[in-house]
C-alpha positions in Angstrom: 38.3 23.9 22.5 35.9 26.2 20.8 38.2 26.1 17.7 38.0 22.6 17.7 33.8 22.5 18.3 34.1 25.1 15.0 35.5 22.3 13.3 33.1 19.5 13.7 30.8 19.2 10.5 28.0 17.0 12.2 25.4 19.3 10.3 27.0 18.8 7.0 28.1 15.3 7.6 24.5 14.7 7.8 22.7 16.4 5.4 25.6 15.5 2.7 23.8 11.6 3.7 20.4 12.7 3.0 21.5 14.4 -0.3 23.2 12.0 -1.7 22.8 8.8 -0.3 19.7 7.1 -2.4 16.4 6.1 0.0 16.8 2.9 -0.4 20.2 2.3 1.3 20.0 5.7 3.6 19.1 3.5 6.3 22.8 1.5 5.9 24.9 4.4 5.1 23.5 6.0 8.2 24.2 3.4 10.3 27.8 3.0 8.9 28.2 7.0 10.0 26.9 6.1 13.4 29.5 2.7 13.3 32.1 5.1 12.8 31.1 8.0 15.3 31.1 4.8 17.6 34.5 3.3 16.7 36.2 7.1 17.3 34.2 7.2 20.8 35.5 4.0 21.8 39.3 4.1 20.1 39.7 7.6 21.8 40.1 6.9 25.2 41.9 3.9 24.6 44.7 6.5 22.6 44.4 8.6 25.8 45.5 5.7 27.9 48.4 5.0 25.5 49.4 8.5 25.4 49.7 9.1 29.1 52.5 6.9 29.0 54.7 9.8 26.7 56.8 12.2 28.4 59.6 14.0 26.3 60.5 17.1 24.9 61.9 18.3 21.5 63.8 21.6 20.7 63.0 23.2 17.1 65.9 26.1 16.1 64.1 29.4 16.2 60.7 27.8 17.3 61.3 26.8 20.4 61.2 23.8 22.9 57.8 21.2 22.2 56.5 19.2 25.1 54.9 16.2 24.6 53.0 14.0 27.1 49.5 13.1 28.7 48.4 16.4 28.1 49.2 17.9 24.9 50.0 14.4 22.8 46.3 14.2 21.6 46.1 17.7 20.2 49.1 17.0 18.6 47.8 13.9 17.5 44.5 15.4 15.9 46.4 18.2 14.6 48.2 15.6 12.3 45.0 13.2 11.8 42.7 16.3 10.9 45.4 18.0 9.0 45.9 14.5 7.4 41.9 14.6 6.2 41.7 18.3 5.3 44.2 17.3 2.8 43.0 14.3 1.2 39.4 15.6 0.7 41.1 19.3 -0.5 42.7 16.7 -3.0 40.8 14.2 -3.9 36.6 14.9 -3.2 34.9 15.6 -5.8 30.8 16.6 -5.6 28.6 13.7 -6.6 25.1 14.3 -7.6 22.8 15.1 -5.0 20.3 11.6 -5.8 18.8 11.6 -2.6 17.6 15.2 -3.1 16.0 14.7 -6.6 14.4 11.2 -5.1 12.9 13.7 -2.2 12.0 16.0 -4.9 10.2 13.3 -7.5 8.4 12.0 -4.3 6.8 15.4 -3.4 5.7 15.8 -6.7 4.5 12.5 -7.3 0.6 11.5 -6.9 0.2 10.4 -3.3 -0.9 7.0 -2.1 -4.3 6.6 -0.4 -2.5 6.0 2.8 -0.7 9.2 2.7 -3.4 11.3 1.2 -5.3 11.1 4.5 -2.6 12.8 6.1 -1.8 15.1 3.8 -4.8 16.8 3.3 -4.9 18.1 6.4 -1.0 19.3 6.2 -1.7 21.2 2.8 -3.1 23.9 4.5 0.1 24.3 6.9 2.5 23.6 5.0 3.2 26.8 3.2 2.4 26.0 -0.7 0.5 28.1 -2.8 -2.9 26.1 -3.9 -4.6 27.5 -6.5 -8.0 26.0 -8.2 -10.0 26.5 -10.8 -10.4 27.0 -14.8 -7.7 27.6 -16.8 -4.5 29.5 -17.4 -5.9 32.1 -19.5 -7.8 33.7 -16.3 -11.3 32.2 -17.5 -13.6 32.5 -15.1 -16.3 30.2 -13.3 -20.2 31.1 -13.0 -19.6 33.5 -10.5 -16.8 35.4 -13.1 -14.0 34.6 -10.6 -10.9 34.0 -12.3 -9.1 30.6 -11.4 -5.9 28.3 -12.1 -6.7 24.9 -13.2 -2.9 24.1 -11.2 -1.3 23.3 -7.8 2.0 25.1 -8.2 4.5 25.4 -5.6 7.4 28.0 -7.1 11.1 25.8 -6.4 14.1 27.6 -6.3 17.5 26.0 -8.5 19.0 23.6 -5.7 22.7 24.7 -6.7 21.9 28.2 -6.4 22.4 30.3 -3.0 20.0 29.5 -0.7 16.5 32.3 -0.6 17.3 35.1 1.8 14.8 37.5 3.1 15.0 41.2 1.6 13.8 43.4 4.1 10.7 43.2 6.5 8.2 42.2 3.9 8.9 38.9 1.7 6.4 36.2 0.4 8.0 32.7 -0.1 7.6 30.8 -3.2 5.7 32.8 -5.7 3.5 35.7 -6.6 0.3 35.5 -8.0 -1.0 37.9 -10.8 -4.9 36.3 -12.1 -3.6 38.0 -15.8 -0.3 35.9 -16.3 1.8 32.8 -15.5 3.6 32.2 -12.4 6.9 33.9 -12.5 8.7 30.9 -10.5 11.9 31.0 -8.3 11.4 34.4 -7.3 11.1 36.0 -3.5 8.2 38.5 -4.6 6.4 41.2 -2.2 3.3 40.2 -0.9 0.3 41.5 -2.4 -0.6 44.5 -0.7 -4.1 44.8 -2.7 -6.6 42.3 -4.5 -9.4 42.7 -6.2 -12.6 41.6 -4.6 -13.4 38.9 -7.3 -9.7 37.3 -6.6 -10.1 36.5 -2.7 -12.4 33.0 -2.7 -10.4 31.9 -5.6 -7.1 31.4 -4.1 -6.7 29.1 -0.9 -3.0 30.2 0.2 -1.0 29.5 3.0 2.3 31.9 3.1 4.1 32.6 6.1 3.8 35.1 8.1 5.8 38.2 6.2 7.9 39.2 8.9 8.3 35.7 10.4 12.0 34.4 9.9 13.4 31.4 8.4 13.3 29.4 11.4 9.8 30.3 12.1 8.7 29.4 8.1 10.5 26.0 8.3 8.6 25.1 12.1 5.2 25.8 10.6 6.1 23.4 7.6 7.1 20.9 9.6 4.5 17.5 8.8 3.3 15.1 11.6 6.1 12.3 10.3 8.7 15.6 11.2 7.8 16.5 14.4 7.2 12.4 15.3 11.2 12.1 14.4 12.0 15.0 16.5 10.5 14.1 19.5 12.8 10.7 19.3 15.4 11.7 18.3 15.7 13.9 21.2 14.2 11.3 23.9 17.2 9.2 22.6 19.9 11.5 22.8 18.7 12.7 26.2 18.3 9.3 27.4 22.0 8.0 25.9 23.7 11.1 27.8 21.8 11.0 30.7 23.1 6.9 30.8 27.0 7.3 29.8 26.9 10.9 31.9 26.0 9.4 35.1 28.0 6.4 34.6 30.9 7.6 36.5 28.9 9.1 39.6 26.7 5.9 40.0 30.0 3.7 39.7 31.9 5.3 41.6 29.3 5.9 44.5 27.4 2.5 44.7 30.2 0.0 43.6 33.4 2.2 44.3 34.7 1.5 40.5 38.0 2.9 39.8 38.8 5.6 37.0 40.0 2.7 35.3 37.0 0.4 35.6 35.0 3.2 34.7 36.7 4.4 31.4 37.1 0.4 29.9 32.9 0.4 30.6 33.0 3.1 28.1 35.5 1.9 26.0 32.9 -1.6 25.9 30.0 0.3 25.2 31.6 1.8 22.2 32.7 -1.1 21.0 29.8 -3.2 21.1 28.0 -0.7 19.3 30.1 -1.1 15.8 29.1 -5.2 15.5 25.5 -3.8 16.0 25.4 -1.3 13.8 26.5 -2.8 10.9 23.6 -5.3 11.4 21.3 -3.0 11.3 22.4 -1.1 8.4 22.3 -5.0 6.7 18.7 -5.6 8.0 17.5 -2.3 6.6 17.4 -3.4 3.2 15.1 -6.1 4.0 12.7 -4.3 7.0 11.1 -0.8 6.6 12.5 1.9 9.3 9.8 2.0 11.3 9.7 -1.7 12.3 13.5 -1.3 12.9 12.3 1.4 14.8 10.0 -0.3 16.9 12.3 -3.4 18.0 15.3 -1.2 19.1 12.8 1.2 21.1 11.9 -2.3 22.6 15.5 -3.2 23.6 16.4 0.3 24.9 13.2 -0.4 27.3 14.9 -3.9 28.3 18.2 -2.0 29.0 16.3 0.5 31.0 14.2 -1.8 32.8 17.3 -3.9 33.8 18.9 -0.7 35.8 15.9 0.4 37.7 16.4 -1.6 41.5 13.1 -2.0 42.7 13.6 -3.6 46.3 15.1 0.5 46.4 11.8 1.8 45.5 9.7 0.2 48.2 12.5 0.7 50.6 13.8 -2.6 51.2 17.4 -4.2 52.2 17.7 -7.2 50.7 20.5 -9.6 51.2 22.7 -10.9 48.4 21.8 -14.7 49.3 18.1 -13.6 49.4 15.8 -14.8 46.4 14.3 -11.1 45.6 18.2 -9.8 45.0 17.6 -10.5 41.0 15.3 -7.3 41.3 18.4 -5.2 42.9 21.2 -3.4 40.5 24.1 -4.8 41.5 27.7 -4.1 39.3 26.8 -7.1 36.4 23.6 -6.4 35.9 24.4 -2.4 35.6 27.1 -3.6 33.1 24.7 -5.4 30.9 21.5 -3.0 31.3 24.2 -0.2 30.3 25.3 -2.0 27.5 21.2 -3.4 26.0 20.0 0.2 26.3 23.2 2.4 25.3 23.3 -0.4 22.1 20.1 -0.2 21.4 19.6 4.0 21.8 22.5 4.3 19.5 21.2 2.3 16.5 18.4 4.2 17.3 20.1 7.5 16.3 21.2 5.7 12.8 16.9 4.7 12.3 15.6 8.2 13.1 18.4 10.1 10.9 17.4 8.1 8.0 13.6 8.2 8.2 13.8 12.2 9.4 16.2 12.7 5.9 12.9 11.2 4.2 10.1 13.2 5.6 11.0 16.4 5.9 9.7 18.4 2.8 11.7 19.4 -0.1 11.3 23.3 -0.3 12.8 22.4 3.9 15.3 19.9 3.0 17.3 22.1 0.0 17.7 25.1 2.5 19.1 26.2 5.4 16.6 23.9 8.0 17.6 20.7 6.7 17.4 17.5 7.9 21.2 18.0 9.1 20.4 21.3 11.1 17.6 19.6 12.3 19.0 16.3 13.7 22.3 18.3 15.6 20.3 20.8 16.8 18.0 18.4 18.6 20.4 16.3 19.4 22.7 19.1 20.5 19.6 20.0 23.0 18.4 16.0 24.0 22.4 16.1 25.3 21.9 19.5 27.4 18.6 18.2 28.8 20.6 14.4 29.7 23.3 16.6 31.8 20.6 18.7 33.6 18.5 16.1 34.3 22.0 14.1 35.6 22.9 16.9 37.6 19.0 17.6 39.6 19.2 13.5 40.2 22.8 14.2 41.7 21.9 17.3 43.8 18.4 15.2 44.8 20.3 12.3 46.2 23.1 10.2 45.3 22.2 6.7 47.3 18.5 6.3 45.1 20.3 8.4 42.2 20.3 5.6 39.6 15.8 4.8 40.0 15.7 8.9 39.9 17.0 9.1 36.9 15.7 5.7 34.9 12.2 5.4 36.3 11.5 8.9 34.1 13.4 7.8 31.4 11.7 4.5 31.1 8.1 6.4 31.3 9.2 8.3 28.5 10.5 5.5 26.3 7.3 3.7 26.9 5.2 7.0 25.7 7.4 7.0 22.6 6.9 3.6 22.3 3.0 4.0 22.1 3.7 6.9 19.8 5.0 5.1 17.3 2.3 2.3 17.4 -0.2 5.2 17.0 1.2 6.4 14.1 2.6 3.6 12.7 0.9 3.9 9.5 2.0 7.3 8.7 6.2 6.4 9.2 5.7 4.4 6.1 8.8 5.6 4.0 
């Protein structure tokens, strides 16, 4: 099993998207990855079911007897599909240009709109480029004889070359500045140990720290639209794995489902996914991401809402005849507020990975902290937070267990929620 989490290419998958897939239709290709993730989620079980039913062996001369049923069929099965793939793309792939990239690139460079300027202003002074002002290139100097750059130069580093390592304790990112000559670009120089009175107020420079590591550098370059996509994207992972994980413990406790029962609610989530993801991939060609954004963050909320029993929360029985049972959870309306909010979290995902591939900077985005690493990792860590928070609700009681866990997770949404509205301005991409 670790072999096979080796194999998964989530980080590449995604930043291969953000690379190459133009802005204007990341949005849809995005979604078509999460369409896909979604058809394998829900066509997997259903191949599990299928292959319980296969029991027989096969003896191989000089290799031995093979034994194939419920429990090894599927890894002999992905051993032929993956073996399958490896071979086609070994074949057949060929690297297209990286367009998304050099849109990423011409945007950074490009003069900023008034609406972004505001926010950028601010974020020059964090974001690790070198800003120099001043006279001209020749070192000519103002009324005070201080030597200045007439220039905003940020040093960029060939994008098909091997990524910028750090050589030993002391490196300076971007570029070194001498006040007698040009900017030597695409270089990892030594800081500058020693300056000349006279060059101190001329140069407003923000490098990181020299012994800081790569991780560190790409954190303090993160910009306000960066850290907004973070924060959702793991409030949607944690809240989709804290839903599907506890799916089987709720179930199985409060309405006494069956393994069965329980696996083809799965299978339906999955499934009803695909239809919606390709709308939304189709809609974002007409609607900018963050007003996608907004309505599925509004339907998650719905979904959330409808799998919170209230009656429970005040402490009251009430009968099935009885007029206040709409406000209880029973089996159907867990069915559907599963299926609104676990629909609406994962077109979600498809939303946040395109606008994140759009905001984080360039010098971030053609390294190592790319938007790919960026969305796994804090999706890896949303997950890990869902099961925890799945296991204190469990541990805490397993009778209120389902208002435990969604009361929280509705609170959160709506905080995101307001987020967005707050900055709603500055998710313009």
């Amino acid at each position: 099993r670790i072999g096979v989490g080796l194999g998964g290419p989530r980080v590449i998958n995604r930043r291969y998207i953000a690379d190459v897939a133009p802005m204007e239709g990341r949005t849809a290709v995005s979604a078509a990855f999460v369409t896909l993730s979604a058809a394998g989620t829900a066509v997997g079980p259903g191949l599990s079911s299928l292959f319980q039913q296969i029991d027989f062996t096969v003896e191989i001369p000089s290799m031995g007897v093979f034994i194939f049923n419920g429990l090894t069929s599927p890894g002999y099965f992905m051993f032929l599909v993956w073996f399958l793939f490896s071979l086609i793309v070994a074949l057949t792939f060929k690297e297209p240009e990286r367009i998304g990239l050099s849109q990423l690139k011409d945007k950074a460079l490009s003069p900023m709109s008034s609406r972004e300027s505001s926010f950028c202003k601010e974020e020059e002074k964090a974001n690790g480029a070198i800003l120099i002002q001043g006279g001209d290139k020749d070192g000519g100097a103002d009324a005070d004889g201080h030597g200045q750059f007439d220039e905003t130069l940020e040093a960029e580093v060939d994008e098909k070359g091997p990524l910028l390592q750090p050589t030993g304790n002391n490196v300076a990112i971007y570029a070194s500045v001498d006040t007698g000559a040009d900017i030597d670009k695409g270089k990892v120089q030594t800081p500058i140990e020693s300056a000349d009175d006279d060059c101190t107020g001329d140069i407003t420079a923000s490098i990181s720290d020299s012994r800081s590591t790569w991780l560190a550098f790409c954190i303090k370059n993160f910009s306000l639209q960066v850290w907004i996509c973070i924060v959702l994207l793991f409030v949607d992972k944690l809240t989709m794995e804290a839903i599907m994980s506890s799916v089987p413990i709720i179930a199985g406790h409060s309405y006494h489902w069956s393994v069965a029962q329980i696996g083809s609610l799965g299978v339906l989530m999955g499934t009803l996914v695909i239809p919606l993801s390709i709308c939304i991939g189709a809609v974002s060609r007409y609607y900018e991401d963050r007003y996608i954004l907004v309505k599925l963050l509004s339907i998650s909320l719905v979904g959330i809402l409808l799998l919170i029993d209230f009656p429970e929360i005040f402490g009251e029985h009430v009968d099935h005849g009885s007029r206040y049972s709409v406000l209880c959870v029973g089996p159907f309306k867990y069915v559907y507020g599963c299926l609104i909010a676990f629909s609406g979290l994962q077109c979600l995902e498809s939303v946040i990975m395109s606008m994140l591939s759009k905001v984080v900077p360039h010098s971030i985005a053609k390294g190592f902290c790319n938007s790919g690493l960026i969305n796994t990792e804090t999706g890896t860590f949303g997950r890990a937070i869902g099961d925890v928070a799945v296991t204190l609700a469990g541990l805490a009681t397993l009778d209120m267990m389902l208002n435990v866990l969604m009361i929280p997770l509705l609170c959160i949404l709506i905080v995101c929620l307001f987020m967005v509205h707050w900055f709603y301005h500055a998710l313009a991409v």
